[in-house]
C-alpha positions as CSV (number, residue, x, y, z in Angstrom):
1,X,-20.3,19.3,35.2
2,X,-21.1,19.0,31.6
3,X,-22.9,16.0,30.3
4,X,-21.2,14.2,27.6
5,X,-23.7,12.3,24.8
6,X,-22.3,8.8,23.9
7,X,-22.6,8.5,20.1
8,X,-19.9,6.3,18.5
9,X,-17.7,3.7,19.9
10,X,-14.0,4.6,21.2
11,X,-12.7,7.0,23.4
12,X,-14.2,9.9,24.7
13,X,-12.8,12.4,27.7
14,X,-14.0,12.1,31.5
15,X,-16.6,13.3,32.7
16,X,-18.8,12.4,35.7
17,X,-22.1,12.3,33.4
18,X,-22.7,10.0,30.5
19,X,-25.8,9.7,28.1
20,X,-27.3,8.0,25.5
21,X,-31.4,7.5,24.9
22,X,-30.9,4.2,26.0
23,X,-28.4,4.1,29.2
24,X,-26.6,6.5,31.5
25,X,-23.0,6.3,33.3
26,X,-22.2,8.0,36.2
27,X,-18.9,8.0,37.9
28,X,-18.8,9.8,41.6
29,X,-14.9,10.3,42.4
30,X,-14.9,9.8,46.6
31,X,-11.6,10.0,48.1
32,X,-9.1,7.6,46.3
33,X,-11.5,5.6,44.3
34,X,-15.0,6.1,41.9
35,X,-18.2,5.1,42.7
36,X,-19.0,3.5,39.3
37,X,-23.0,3.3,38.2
38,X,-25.0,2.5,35.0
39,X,-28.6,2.4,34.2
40,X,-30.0,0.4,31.2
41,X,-33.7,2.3,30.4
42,X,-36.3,-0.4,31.4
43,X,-33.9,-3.1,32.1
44,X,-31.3,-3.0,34.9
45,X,-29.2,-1.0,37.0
46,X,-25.9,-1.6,38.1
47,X,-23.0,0.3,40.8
48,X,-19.8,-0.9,41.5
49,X,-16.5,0.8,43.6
50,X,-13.6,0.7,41.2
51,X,-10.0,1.1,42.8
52,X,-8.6,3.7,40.9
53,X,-7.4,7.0,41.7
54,X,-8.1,8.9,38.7
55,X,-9.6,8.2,35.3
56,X,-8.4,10.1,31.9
57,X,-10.7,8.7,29.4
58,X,-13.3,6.0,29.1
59,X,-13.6,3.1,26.2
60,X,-16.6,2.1,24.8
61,X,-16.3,-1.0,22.8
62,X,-18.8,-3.2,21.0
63,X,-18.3,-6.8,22.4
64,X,-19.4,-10.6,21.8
65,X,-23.3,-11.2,22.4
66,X,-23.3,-12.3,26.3
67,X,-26.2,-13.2,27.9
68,X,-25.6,-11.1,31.4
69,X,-26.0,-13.9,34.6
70,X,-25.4,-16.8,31.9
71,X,-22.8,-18.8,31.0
72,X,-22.6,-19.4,27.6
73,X,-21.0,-18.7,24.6
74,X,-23.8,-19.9,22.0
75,X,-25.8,-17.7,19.6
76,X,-28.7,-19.1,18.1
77,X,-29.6,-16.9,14.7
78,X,-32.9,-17.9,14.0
79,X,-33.6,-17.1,9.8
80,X,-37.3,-15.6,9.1
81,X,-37.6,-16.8,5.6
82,X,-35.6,-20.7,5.5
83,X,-32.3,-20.8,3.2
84,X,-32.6,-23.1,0.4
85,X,-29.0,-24.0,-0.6
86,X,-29.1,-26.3,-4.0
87,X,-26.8,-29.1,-4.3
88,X,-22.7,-27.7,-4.8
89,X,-24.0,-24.2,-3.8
90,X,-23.0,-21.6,-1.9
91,X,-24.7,-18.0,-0.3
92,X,-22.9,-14.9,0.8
93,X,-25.1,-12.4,2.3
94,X,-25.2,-10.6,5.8
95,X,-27.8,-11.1,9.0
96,X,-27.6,-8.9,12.2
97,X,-26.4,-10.1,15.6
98,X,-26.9,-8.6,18.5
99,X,-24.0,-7.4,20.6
100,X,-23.2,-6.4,23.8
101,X,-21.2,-3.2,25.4
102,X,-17.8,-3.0,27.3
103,X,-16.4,-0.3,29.1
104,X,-13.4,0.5,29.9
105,X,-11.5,3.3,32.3
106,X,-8.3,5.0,31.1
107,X,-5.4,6.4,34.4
108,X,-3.1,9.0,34.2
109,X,-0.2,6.7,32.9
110,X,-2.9,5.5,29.9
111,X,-3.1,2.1,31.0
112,X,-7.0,1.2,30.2
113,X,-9.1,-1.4,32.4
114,X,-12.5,-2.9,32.0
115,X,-15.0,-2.6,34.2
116,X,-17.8,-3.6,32.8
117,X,-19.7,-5.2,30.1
118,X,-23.7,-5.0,29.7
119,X,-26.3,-5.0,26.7
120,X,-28.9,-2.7,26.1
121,X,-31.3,-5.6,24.9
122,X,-32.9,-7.4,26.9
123,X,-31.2,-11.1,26.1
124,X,-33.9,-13.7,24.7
125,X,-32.4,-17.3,24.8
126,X,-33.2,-20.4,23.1
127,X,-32.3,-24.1,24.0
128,X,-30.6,-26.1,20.8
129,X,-31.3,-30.0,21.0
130,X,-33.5,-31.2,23.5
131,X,-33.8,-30.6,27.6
132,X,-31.4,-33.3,28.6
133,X,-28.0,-32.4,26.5
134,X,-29.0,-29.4,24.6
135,X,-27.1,-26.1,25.0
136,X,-28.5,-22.9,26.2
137,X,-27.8,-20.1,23.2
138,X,-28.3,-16.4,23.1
139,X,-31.1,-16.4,20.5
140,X,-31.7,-13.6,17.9
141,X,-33.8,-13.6,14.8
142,X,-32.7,-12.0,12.2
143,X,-32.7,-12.3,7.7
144,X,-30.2,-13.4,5.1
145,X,-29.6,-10.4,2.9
146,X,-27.9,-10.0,0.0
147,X,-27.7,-6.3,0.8
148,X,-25.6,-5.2,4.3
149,X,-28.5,-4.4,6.9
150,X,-29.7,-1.5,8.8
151,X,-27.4,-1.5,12.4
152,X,-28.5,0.1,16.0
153,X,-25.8,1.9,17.3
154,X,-24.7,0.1,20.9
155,X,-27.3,-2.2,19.8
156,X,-26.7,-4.5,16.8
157,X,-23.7,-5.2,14.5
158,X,-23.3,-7.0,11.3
159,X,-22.4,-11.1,10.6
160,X,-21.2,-12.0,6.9
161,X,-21.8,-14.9,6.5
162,X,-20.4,-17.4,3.5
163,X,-22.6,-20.6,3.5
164,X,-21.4,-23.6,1.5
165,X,-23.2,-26.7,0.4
166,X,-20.4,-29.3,-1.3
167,X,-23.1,-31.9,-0.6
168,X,-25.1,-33.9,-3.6
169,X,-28.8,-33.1,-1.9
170,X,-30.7,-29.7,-1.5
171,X,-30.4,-28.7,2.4
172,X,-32.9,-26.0,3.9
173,X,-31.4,-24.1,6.8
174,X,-33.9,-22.1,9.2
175,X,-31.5,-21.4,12.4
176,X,-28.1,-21.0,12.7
177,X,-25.6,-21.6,16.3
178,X,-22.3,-20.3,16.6
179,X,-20.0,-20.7,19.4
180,X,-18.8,-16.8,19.8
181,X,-15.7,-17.8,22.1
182,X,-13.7,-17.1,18.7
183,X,-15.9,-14.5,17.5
184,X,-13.6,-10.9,15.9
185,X,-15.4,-8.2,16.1
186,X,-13.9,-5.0,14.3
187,X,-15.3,-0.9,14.2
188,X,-16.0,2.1,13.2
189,X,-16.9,4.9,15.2
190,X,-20.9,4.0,14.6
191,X,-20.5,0.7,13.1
192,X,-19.6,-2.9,13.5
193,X,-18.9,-6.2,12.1
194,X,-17.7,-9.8,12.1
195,X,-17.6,-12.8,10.1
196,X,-18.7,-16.4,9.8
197,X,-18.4,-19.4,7.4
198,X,-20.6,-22.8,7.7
199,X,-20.1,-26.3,5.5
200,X,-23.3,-27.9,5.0
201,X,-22.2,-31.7,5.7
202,X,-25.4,-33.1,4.9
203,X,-29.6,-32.1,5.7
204,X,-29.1,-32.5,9.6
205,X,-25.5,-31.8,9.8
206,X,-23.5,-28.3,9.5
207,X,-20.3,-27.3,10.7
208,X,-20.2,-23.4,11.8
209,X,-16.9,-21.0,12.6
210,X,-16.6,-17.4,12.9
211,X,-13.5,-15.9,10.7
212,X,-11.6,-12.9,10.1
213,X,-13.9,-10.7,8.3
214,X,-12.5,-8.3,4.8
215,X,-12.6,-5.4,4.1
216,X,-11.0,-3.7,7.4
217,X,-9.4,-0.5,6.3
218,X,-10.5,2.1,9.1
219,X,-11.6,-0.3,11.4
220,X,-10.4,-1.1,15.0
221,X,-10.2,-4.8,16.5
222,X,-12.2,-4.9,19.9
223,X,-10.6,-6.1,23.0
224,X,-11.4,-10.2,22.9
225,X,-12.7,-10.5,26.4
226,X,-12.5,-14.4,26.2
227,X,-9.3,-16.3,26.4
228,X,-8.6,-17.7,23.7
229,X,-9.1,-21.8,23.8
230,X,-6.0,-23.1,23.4
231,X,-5.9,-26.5,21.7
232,X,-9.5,-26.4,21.1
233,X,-11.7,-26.3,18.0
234,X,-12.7,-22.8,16.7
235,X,-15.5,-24.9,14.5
236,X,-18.8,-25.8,15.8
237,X,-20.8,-29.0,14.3
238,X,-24.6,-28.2,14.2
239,X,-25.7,-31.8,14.8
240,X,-29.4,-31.3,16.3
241,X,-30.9,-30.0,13.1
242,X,-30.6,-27.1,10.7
């Protein structure tokens, strides 16, 4: 059977063999139900039995930045060159963040399922605060740009990010955490993007909140594969240092 080459987000046919230069998906129909596996070059290898009788197409979705066998839904952007915001200032620009992959299977009747989400890089993490009530964050380091930033297919996506200072004093900003619970991520066949706002409160204090981002003619809205909180806060207050 004919390999297929995965090389844009969305939907492509079946077909037992799947391959990019960094992973591979193989599905082995036995009897009533697929033997399921992926390998990740140099990083992991999973297989799975999924209970399904025949598959049509498969999805391919970019997806929030999970940390695979953590729970958490922090990412930690870590700024090479500090932001100096000036007092009633404000920054728009873009950073990368790293994202991970979904996949999902397609049946006769076009109902789609996921079966499986994984990243291609391997997750570093970072601890925000101190040991005894910090919080665990997917950490990536990344720069503010004014300009929108090379992306890795499967690999990366793009954050804008609108940064506002209302405060009387000068703040310097050198890391960044977002919870990504209420993180929208929207794409293109070989791109991807989302959105965030922060308000500078004061030198140690920022509150953080990812938003709907503009600009979305063409694009598609990816699956949100957290629930959303009901009766909870979207924003996030930064209050361990900035």
């Amino acid at each position: 059977m004919e390999t297929l080459e995965l090389n844009k987000y969305g939907y492509y046919p079946f077909s037992p063999f799947y391959k990019n230069e960094s992973f591979e998906l193989i599905f082995q129909k036995i009897n009533s139900f697929y033997q399921y596996q992926r390998d990740v070059a140099n990083l992991d290898s999973s297989k799975q039995i999924i209970s399904i009788p025949e598959i049509t197409k498969i999805y391919v979705q970019p997806s929030e930045p999970f940390a695979q066998g953590l729970d958490t839904t922090f990412l930690l952007l870590k700024l090479r060159e500090p932001l100096h915001l000036l007092p009633e200032s404000s920054l728009n620009g873009y950073v990368s963040f790293p994202i991970s992959l979904s996949l999902f299977v397609s049946d006769k009747e076009d109902k789609i399922h996921h079966i499986d989400t994984f990243s291609i890089l391997k997750p570093k993490l970072a601890l925000y605060s101190n040991p005894h009530n910090g919080i665990i964050c997917r950490y990536w380091e990344t720069s503010f740009s004014s300009e929108i930033p090379d992306e890795k297919l499967f690999s990366t996506g793009i954050l804008e990010l609108n940064i506002n200072n209302p405060t009387s004093s000068k703040v310097v900003i050198s890391q960044l955490v977002l919870n990504f619970s209420y993180m929208e991520i929207y794409f293109k066949p070989t791109t991807c993007k989302t959105s965030a706002r922060v308000k500078i409160i004061s030198d140690k204090f920022a509150e953080t909140e990812f938003i709907t981002p503009s600009g979305l003619d063409g694009y598609n809205k990816s699956i949100d594969l957290i629930p959303t909180k009901i009766l909870t806060s979207s924003k996030y207050l930064m209050e361990f240092g900035l």
